[in-house]
C-alpha positions as CSV (number, residue, x, y, z in Angstrom):
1,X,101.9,260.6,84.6
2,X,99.8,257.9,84.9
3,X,96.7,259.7,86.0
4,X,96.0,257.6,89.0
5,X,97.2,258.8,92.5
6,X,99.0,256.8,94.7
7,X,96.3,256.3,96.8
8,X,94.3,254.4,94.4
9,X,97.2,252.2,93.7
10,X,97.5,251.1,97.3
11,X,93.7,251.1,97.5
12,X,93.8,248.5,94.5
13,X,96.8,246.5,96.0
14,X,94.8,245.9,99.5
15,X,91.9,245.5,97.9
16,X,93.0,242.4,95.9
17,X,96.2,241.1,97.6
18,X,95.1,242.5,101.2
19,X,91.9,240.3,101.1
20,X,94.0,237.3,99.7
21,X,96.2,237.5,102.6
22,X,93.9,237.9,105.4
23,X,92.0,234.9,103.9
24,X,95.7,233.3,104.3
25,X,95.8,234.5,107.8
26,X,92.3,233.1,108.7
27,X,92.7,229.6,107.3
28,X,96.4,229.6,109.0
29,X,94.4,230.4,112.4
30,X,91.4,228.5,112.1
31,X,93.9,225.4,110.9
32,X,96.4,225.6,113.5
33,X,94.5,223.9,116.6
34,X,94.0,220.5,114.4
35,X,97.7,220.1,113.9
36,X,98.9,216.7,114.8
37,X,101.8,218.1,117.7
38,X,98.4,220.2,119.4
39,X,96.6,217.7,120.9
40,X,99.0,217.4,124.2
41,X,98.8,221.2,124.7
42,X,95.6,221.0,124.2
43,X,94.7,218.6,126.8
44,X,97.1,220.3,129.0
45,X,95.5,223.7,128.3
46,X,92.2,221.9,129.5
47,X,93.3,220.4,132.5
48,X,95.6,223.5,134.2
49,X,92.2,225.1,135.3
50,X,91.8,222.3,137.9
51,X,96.1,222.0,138.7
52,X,96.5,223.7,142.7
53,X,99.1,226.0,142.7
54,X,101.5,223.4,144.8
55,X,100.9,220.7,142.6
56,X,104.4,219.5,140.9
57,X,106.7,221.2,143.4
């Protein structure tokens, strides 16, 4: 036996790879609103607060 327990092996693993993929996950997130295809739901996001409910019917 190795003399580590199992627990510090998964400590280890999210410790180096866990932090590299949140950091992923972050950037991925933080990116995604400045795609190019965002800007139209964007604006559409924007604008729905001031749409009436029996507008486009």
């Amino acid at each position: 036996m190795s003399g580590h327990s199992t627990y510090e092996t998964l400590r280890h693993l999210a410790d180096s790879w866990g932090l590299l993929a949140m950091m992923g996950i972050f950037a991925a997130l933080s990116l995604w609103p400045f795609r190019p295809g965002a800007k139209r739901h964007s604006d559409e996001a924007a604008r729905s607060i001031f749409k009436d409910e029996t507008d486009g019917r």
